[in-house]
C-alpha positions, 0 to 999 in steps of 0.5 A, a space after each residue: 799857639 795862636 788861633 787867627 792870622 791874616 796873610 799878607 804880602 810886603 808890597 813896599 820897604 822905603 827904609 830900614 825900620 818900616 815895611 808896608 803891607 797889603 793888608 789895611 783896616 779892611 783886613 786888620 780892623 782898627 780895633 785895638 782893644 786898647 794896645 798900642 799898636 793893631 798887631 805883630 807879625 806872626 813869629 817876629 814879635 819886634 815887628 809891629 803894625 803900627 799904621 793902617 790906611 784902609 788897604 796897606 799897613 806900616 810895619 815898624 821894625 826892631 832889632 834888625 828885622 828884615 822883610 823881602 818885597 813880595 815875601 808873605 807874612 801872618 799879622 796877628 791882629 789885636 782883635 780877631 773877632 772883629 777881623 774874622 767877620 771881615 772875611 766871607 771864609 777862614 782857612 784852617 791850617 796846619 803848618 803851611 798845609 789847608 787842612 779845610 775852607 770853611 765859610 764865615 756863618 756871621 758874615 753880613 748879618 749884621 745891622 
């Protein structure tokens, strides 16, 4: 099971083997912690986030992956305790269900 995702939308696929997505730096973090690439889409192992510009990243496909304009996905970010103090709430899901909101306690409370 995996603990954190961020829900992004394709917003652009210019070819075969890459995707763009609306979520960048801001919402993925540029922290690797050393990996080579800044996470996976959730289920789709061979879809990498291999780019991040600030507000978009590029998804890099494999195997035939395939990706619709508009379809939302879950990035597993490489670093999610980073990615969780960029964000002012969390969702907790069960499924596609919100089980409950709840606020980030740490958000903004650094420096």
């Amino acid at each position: 099971d995996c603990a954190l995702t961020v829900l992004a939308t394709v917003v652009s696929h210019p070819t075969p083997t890459r995707a763009i997505l609306d979520s960048g730096s801001k919402a993925l973090s540029s922290d690797t912690l050393g990996l080579p690439d800044f996470g996976e889409l959730l289920g789709m192992p061979s879809a990498r986030v291999t780019g991040l510009s600030e507000e978009h990243g590029t998804v890099t496909l494999a195997d035939g992956a395939a990706l619709r304009i508009g379809e939302r996905v879950r990035v597993v970010p490489d670093h999610c305790c980073v990615v969780t103090n960029l964000f002012d709430q969390v969702h907790l899901i069960d499924g596609d269900k919100v089980l409950e909101t709840l606020p980030v306690a740490a958000r903004g409370k650094m420096g």
